[in-house]
C-alpha positions as CSV (number, residue, x, y, z in Angstrom):
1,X,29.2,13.7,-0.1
2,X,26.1,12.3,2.3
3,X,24.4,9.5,1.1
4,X,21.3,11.5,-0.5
5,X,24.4,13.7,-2.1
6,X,25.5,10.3,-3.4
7,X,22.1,9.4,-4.6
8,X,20.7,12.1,-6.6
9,X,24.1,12.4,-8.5
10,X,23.7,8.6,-9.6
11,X,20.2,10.0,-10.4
12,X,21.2,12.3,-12.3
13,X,23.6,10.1,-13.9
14,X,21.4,7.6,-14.8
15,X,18.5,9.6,-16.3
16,X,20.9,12.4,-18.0
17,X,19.4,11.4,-21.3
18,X,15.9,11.8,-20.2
19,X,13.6,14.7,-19.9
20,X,11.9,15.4,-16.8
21,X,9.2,14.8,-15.6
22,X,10.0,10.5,-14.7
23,X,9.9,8.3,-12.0
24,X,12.2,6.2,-11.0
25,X,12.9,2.8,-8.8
26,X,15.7,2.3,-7.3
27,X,16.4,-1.8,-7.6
28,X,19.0,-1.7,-4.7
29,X,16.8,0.0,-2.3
30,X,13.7,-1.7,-3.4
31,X,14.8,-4.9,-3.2
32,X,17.1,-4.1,0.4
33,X,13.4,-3.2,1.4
34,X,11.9,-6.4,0.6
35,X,14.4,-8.4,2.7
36,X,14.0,-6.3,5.7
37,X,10.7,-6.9,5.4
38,X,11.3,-10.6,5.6
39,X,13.5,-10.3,8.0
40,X,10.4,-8.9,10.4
41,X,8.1,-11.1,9.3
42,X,9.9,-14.0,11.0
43,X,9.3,-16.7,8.5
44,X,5.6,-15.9,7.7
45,X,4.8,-15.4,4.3
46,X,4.5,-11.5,3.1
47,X,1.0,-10.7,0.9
48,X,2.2,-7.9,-1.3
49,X,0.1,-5.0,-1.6
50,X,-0.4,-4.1,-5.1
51,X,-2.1,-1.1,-4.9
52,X,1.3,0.2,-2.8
53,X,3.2,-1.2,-5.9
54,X,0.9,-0.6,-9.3
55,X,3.1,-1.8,-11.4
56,X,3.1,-5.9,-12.8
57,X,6.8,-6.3,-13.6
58,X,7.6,-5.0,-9.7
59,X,5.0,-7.3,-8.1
60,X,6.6,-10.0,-10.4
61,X,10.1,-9.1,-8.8
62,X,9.0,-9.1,-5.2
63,X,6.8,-12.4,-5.4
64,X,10.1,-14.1,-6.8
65,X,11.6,-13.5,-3.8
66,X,11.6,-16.1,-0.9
67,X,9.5,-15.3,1.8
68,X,7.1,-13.3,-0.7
69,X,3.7,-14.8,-1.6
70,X,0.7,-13.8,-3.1
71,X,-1.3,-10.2,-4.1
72,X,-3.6,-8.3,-2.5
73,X,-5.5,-6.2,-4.3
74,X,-8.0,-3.2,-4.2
75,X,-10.3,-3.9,-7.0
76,X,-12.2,-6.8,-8.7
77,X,-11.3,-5.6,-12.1
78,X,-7.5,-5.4,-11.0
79,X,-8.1,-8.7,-9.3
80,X,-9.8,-10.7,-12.8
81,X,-7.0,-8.4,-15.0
82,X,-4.0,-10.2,-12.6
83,X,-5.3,-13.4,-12.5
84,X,-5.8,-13.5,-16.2
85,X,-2.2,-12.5,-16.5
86,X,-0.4,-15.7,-14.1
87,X,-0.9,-14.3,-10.7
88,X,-2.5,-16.9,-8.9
89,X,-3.6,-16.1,-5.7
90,X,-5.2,-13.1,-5.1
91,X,-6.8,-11.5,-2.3
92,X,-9.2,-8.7,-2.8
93,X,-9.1,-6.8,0.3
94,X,-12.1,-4.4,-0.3
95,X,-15.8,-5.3,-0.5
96,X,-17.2,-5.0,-4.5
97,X,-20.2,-3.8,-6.0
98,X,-18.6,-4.7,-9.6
99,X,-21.8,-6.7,-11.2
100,X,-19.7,-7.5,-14.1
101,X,-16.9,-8.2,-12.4
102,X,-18.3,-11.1,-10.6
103,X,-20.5,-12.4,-13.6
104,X,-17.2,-13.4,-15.5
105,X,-15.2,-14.3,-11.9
106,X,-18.5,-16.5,-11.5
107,X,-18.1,-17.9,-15.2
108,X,-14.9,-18.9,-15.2
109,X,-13.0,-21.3,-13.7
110,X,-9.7,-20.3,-14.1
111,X,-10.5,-16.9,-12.6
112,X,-12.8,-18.0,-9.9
113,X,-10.2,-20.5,-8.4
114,X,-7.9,-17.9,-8.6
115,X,-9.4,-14.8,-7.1
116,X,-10.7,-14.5,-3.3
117,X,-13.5,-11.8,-2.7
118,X,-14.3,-10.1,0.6
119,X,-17.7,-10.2,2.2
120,X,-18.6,-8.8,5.8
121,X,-22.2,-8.0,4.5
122,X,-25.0,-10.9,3.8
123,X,-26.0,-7.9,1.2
124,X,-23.0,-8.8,-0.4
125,X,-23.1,-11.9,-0.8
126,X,-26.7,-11.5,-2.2
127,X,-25.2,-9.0,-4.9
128,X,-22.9,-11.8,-6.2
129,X,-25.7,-14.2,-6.5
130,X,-27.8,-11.9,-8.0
131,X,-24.9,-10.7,-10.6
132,X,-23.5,-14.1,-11.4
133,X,-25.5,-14.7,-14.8
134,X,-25.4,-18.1,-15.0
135,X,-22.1,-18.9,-14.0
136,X,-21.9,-21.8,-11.3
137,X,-18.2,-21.2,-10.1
138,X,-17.8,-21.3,-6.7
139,X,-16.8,-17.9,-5.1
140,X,-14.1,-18.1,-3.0
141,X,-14.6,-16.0,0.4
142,X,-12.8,-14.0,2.7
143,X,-14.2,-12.4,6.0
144,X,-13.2,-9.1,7.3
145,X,-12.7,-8.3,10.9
146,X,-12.8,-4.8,12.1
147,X,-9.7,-4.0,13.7
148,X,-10.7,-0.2,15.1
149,X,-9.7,0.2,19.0
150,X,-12.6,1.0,21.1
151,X,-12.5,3.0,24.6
152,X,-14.2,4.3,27.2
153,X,-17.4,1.9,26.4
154,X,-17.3,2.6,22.7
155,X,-17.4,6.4,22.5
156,X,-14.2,7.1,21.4
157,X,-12.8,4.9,18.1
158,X,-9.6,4.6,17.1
159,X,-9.4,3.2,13.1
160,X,-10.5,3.0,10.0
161,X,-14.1,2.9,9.7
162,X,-13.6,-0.5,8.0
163,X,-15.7,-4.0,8.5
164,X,-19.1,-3.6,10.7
165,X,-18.0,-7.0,12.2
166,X,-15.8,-5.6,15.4
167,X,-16.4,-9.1,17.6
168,X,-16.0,-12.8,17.0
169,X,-19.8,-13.4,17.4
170,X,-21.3,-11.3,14.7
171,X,-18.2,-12.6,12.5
172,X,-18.8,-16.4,13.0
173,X,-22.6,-16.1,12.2
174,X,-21.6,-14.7,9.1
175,X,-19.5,-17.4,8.7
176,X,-22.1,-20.0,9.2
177,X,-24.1,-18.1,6.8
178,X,-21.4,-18.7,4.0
179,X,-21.2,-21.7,4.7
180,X,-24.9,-22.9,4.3
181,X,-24.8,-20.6,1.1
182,X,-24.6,-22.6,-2.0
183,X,-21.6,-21.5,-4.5
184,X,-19.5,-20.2,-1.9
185,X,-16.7,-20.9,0.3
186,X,-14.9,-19.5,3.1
187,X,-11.2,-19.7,3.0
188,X,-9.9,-16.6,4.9
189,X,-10.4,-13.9,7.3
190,X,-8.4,-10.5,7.2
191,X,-7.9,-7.9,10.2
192,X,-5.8,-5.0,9.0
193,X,-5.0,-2.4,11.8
194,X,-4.4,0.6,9.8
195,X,-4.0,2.8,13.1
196,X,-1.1,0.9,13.5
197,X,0.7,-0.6,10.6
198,X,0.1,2.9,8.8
199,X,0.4,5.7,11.3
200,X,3.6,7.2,12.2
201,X,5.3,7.1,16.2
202,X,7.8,9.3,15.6
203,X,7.5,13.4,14.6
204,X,10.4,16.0,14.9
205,X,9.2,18.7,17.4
206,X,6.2,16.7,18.8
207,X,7.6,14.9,21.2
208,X,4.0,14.6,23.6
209,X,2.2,13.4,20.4
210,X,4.5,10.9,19.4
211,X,4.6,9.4,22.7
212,X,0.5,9.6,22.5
213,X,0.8,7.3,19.7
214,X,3.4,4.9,20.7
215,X,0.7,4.7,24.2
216,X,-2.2,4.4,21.8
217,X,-0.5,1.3,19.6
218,X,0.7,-0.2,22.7
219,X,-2.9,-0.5,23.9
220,X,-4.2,-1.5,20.1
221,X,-2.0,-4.2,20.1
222,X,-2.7,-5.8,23.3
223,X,-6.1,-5.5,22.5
224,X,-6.6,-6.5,19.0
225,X,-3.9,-9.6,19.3
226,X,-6.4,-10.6,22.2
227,X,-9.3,-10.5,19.8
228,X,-7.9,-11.2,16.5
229,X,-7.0,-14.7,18.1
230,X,-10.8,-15.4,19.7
231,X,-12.3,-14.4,16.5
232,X,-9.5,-17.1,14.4
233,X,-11.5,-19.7,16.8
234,X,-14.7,-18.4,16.2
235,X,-14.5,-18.6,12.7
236,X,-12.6,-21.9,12.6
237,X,-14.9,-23.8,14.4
238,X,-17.0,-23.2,11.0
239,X,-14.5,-23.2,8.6
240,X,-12.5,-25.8,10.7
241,X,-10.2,-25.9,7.2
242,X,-9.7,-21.7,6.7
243,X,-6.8,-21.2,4.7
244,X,-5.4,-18.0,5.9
245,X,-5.5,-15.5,8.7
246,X,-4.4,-12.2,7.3
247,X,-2.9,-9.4,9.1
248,X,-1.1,-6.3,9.5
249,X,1.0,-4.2,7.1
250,X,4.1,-2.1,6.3
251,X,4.2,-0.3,9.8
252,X,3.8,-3.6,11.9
253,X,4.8,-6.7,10.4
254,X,7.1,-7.5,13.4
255,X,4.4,-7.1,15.8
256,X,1.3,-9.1,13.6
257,X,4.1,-12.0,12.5
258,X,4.2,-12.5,16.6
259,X,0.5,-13.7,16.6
260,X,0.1,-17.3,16.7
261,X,-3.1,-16.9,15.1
262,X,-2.1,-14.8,12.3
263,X,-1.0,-17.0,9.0
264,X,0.5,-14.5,6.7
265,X,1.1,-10.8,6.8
266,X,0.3,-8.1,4.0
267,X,2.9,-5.5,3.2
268,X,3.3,-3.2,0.4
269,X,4.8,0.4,0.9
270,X,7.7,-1.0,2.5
271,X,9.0,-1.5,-0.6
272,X,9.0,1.7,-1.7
273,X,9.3,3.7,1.0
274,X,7.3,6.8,0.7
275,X,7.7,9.8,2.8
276,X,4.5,9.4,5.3
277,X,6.8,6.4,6.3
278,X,9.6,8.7,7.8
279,X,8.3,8.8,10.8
280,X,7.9,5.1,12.2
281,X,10.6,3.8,15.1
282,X,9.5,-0.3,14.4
283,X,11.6,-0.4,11.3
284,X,13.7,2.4,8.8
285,X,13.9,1.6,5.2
286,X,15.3,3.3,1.7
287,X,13.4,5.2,-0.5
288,X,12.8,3.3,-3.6
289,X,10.8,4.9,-5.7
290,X,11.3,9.0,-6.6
291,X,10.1,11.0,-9.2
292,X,11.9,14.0,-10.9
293,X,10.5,17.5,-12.7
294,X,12.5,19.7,-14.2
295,X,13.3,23.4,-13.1
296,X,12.0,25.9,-15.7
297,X,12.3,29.2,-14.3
298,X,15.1,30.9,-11.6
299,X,12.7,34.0,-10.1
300,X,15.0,34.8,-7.8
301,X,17.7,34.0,-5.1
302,X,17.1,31.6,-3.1
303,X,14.5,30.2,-5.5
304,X,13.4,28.2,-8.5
305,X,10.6,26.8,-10.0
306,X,9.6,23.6,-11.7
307,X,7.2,21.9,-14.2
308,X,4.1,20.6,-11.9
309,X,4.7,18.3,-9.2
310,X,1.4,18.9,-7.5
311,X,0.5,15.6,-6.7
312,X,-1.2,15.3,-3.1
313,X,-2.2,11.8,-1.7
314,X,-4.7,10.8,-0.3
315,X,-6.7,10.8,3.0
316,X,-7.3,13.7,4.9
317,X,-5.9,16.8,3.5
318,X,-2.3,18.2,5.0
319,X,1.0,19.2,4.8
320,X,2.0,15.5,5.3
321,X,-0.1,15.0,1.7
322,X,2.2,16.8,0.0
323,X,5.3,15.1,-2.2
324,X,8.2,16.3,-0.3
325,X,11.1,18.2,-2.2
326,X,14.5,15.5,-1.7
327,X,17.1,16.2,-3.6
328,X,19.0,18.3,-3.6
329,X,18.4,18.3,0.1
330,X,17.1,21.5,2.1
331,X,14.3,23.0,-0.8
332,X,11.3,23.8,0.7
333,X,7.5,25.1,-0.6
334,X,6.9,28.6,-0.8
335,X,3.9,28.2,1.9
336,X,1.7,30.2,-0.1
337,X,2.0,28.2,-2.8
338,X,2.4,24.6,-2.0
339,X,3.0,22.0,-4.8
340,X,0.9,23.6,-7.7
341,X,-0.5,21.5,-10.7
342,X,1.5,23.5,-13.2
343,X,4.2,25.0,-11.3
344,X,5.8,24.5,-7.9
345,X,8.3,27.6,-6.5
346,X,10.5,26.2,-4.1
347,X,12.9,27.7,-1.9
348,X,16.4,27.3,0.0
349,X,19.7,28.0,-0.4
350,X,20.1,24.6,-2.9
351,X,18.1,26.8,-5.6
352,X,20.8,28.9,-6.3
353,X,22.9,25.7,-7.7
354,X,20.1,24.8,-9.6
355,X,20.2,25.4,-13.7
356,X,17.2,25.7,-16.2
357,X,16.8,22.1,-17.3
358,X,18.4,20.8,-13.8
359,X,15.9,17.8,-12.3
360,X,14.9,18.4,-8.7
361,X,13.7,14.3,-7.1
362,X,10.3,14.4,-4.8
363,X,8.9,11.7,-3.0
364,X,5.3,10.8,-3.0
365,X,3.9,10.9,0.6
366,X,2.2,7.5,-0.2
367,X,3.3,4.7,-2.4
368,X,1.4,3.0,-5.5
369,X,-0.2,6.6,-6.0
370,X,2.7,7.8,-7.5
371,X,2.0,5.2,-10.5
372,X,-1.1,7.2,-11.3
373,X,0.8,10.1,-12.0
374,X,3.1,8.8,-14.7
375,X,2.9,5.5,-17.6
376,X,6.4,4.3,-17.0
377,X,9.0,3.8,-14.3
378,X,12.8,3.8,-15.0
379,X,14.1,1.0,-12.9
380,X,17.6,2.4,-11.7
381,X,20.9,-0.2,-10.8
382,X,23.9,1.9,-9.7
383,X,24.0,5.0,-12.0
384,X,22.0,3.1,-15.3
385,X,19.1,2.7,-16.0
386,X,18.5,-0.8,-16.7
387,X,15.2,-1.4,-17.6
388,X,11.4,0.7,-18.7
389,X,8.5,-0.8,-17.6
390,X,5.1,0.4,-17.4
391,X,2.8,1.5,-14.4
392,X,-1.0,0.0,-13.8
393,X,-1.7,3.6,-16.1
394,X,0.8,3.0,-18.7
395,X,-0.6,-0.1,-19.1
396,X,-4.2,1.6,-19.9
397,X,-5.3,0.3,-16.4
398,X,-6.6,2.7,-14.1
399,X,-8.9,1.1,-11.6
400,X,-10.1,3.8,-9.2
């Protein structure tokens, strides 16, 4: 059998006595993922993404691991909700407007030394005075650089629209500013180059546009390496005793570990190993986490159809959205159809092994977003299922 043969029958094995639809982790590849991604970051400590993971028992297994430190997150309620539970050290890596959210992180000492917020707005800073309601904790800070690759003067960007702080000057006046602000301190600045730590090199039968891309992250990271490390001295000759430079993510850990100025990187889908990450040539990992539906109906030769499975990702929509039919390899959608919310046809010779009841394994095309879809994942050693634990959603906690 090949290897993906080998996998979905100790699938199958293992969740026999389950009904479809599940989703599964696969502790082998999960945690051969986390020590490759160790292996690239070249002794600098790896922040793990939670909102690639969304489940606590997971981010407790990875942070556990040497090389592994600290969470960052994508809310302030996920940020108070996991420092209230042990984690302590978190980064949120998105700008809030959660009043509430920073009234008890301002109230509480335990939370507030615990939690770091990100600011690259004065207005922002003025909305967490403002929402504080009494509470004299000091807020700890974190400044955003944006990492988007500018050319031809400016007129063509390359990134997402993050941070409005692109160069070292703007950044470091904001820094002065939070530091003659009372009740705050600065203890980090973050640059995360999604255009390159999230955006395939590599696409079967585009050969021109893969090469576009490689040429395009070459360039971004000559650049932003060059800028990243002015801005680091911009901002430390405020904050002279920063406590982290953050960087990077699953795509180019190798690459952001490299920089002198960067302290730690962040990573988070590498663990899992969703399907938009097929097409990267700076590193090839296992996919962890799949999820199964069951077929329900055989309308023909050549096809079958399951329960659901629509369950696009985000960003701009595409093909490349879409879950992508695994196992058993060579199904495909029925174009005119797609990955339907109740049903999903799909075709290919595989369907006519396929019985009513048999499970079919997707893979998200992103990571933690498949945790949204389902309360518990089945966390899979060899052919058993050795442990349940519950998602961010099983857990009643859905943030966004």
């Amino acid at each position: 059998m090949t290897p993906r043969a080998t996998d979905r029958a100790r699938y199958d094995r293992a969740t026999a006595h389950l009904d479809a639809p599940l989703a599964v982790v696969d502790l082998g590849a999960f945690d051969a993922n986390a020590d490759d991604l160790v292996r690239r970051a070249g002794g600098k400590p790896i922040r793990v993404a939670s909102k690639s993971v969304r489940c606590r028992a997971l981010l407790e297994r990875v942070l556990a691991r040497d090389g592994f430190s600290g969470i960052m997150s994508f809310t302030l309620a996920e940020s108070l909700w996991l420092a209230r539970a042990g984690f302590g050290d978190v980064l949120l890596a998105y700008p809030s407007a959660d009043r509430a959210g920073f009234a008890e992180l301002a109230g509480d000492p335990v939370l507030a030394a615990a939690v770091t917020v990100m600011v690259d707005d004065m207005a922002q800073l003025e909305l967490i005075d403002r929402a504080r309601g009494g509470g004299g904790e000091e807020i700890r800070v974190c400044l955003e650089l944006d990492t988007a690759l500018r050319l031809f003067g400016g007129r063509v960007r390359i990134g997402a629209r993050r941070s409005p702080l692109a160069d070292p000057a703007p950044l470091a006046e904001l820094a002065r500013s939070v530091a003659r602000r009372p009740g705050f301190r600065l203890v980090g600045l973050m640059a995360y180059e999604g255009h390159v730590a999230g955006v395939g090199d590599s696409y079967a039968g585009s050969p021109v546009t893969s090469a576009a891309v490689r040429l395009m992250q070459r360039a971004a990271r000559r650049e932003l390496a060059e800028r990243r490390a002015r801005a680091v001295r911009a901002v430390r000759s405020v904050a002279p005793d920063l406590e982290f430079v953050n960087g990077g993510g699953t795509g180019s850990v190798q690459h952001t570990a490299a920089e002198e100025a960067v302290t730690e990187v962040a990573a988070g889908s590498g663990l899992y190993v969703p399907a938009l990450f097929d097409h990267f040539t700076s590193f090839s990992g296992r996919p962890a986490a799949l999820f199964a539906q069951p077929v329900v109906r055989r309308p023909g030769v050549g096809a079958v159809t399951v329960l659901g499975g629509g369950y696009p990702a985000s960003g701009a929509s595409g093909r490349d959205r879409l879950p992508v039919p695994y196992l058993p390899e060579g199904l495909r959608y029925d174009r005119l159809e797609g990955a339907g919310e109740v049903q999903t046809p799909l075709l290919g010779s595989p369907a006519d092994d396929l019985l009513i009841g048999d499970k079919v394994w997707f893979r998200h095309a992103k990571a933690g977003e498949l945790c949204e879809r389902f309360d518990e994942l089945r966390l899979i050693e060899g052919d058993r299922v050795v442990r349940t634990v519950p998602t961010y959603r099983g857990e009643g906690r859905t943030f966004l």
